[in-house]
C-alpha positions as CSV (number, residue, x, y, z in Angstrom):
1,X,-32.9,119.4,87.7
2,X,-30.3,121.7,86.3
3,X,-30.3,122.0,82.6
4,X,-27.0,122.0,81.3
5,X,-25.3,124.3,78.3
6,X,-23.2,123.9,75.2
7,X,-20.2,124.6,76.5
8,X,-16.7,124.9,74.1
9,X,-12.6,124.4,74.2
10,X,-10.2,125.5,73.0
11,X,-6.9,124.3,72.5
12,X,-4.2,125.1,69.7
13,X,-7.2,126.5,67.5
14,X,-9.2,123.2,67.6
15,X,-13.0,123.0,69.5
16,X,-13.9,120.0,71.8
17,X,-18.1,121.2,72.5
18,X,-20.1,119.5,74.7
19,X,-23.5,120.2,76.7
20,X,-22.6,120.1,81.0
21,X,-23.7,121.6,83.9
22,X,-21.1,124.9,86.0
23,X,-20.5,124.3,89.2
24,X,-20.5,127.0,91.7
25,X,-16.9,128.1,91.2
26,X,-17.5,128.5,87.2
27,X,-15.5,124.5,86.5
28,X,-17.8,122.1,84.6
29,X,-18.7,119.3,85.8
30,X,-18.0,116.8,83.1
31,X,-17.2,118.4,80.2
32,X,-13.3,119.4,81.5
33,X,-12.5,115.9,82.0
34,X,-13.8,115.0,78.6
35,X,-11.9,117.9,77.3
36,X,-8.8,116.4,78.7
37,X,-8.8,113.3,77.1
38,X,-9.4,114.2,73.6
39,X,-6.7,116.7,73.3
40,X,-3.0,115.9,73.6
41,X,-2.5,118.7,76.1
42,X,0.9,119.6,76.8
43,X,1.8,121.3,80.3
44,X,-1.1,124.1,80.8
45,X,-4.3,125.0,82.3
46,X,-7.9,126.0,81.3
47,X,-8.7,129.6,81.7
48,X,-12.4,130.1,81.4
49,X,-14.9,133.0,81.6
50,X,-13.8,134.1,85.0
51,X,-10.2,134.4,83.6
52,X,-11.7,137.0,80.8
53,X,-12.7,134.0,78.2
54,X,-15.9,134.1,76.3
55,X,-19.2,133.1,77.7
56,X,-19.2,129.5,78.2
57,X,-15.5,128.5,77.1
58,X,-12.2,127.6,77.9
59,X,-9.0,128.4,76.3
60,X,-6.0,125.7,76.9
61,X,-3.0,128.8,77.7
62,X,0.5,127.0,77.6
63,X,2.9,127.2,80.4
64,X,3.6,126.3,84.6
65,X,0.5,127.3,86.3
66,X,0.9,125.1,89.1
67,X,4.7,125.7,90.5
C-alpha cells in the first residue's frame, strides 16, 4: 500500500492541504478534485511541481489553458 503525502493548494493566497497519493504523471489522486470544490475557481488550471511549483503543491494560475 502506497502511503500518501500532505499535499497543498494554492489559490488567490489561500491553502486547501490534504494527505493523497501522485499518480504516475505527477496529478493526485483525490486531493485535486477536493481542491476544486472548496475554492471558487474562476477559468484556470493547476500547475504543480512539474510546471516549476514547490515540492508537493499546486498553484491555481488564471487564464485559457485549454483553447
Amino acid at each position: 500500500m502506497t502511503k500518501g503525502k500532505l499535499l497543498t493548494f494554492i489559490f488567490d493566497n489561500e491553502k486547501f492541504q490534504m494527505t493523497d497519493t501522485v499518480n504516475e504523471y505527477g496529478v493526485p489522486n483525490k486531493a485535486m478534485d477536493a481542491a476544486n470544490s472548496y475554492f471558487d475557481l474562476p477559468q484556470g488550471a493547476w500547475f504543480g511541481p512539474k510546471d516549476g511549483s514547490p515540492k508537493d503543491t499546486w498553484v491555481w494560475q488564471l487564464g485559457n489553458y485549454f483553447d
